[in-house]
C-alpha positions in Angstrom: -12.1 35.5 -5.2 -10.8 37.5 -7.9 -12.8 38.8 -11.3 -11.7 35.8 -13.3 -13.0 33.0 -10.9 -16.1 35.0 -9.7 -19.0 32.4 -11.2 -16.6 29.4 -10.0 -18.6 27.0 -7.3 -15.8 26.6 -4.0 -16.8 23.0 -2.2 -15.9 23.3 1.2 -14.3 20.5 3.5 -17.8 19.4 4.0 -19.1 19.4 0.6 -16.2 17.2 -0.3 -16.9 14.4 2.7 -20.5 14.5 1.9 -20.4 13.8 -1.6 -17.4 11.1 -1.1 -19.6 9.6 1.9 -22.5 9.3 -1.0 -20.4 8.0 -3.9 -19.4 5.3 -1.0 -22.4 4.1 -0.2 -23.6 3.9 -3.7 -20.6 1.7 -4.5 -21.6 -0.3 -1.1 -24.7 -1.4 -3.1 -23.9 -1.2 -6.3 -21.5 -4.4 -4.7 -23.8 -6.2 -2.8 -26.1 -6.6 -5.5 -23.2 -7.6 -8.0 -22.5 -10.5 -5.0 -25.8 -11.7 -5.2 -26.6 -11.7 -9.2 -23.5 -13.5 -10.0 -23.4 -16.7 -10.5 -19.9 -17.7 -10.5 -18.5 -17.7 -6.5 -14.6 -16.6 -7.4 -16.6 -13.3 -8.7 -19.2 -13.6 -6.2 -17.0 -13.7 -2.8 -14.7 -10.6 -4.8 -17.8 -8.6 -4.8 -19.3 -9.5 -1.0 -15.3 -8.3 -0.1 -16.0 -5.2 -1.7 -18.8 -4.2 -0.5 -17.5 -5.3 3.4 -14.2 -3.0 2.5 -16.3 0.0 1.0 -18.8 -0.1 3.8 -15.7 0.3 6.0 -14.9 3.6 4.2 -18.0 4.8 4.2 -18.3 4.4 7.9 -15.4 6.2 8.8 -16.4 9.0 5.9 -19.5 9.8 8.2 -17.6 9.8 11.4 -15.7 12.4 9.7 -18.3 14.2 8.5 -20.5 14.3 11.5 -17.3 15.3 13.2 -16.7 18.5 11.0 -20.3 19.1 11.2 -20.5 19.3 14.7 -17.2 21.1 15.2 -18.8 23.7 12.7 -22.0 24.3 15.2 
């Protein structure tokens, strides 16, 4: 790291699927509840798909984030 980048923060590989893996489940909810507050079912089933699709990404953001954590050890 060089003088002008010295107080910069470097996110590893890891960081990066951790904090995606996080954001994925928290969209995962944040859908669910949306399916079950809302009234109208066009919305409703839109919602319950989304939250099936992101729970799907953030299934196979821990595989690969248990994977690099275990390749690390």
């Amino acid at each position: 790291m060089d003088q002008t980048n010295k107080n910069e923060i470097e996110f590893t590989t890891y960081d990066r699927l951790l904090i995606a893996w996080e954001n994925s489940m928290e969209m995962v909810r944040d859908f669910e509840m949306y399916s079950k507050r809302i009234e109208d079912e066009k919305v409703k089933e839109v919602f319950k798909q989304f939250a099936e699709e992101e729970g799907r990404h953030a299934s196979k953001l821990r595989e690969l984030l248990l994977e690099y954590r275990n390749q690390k050890n």
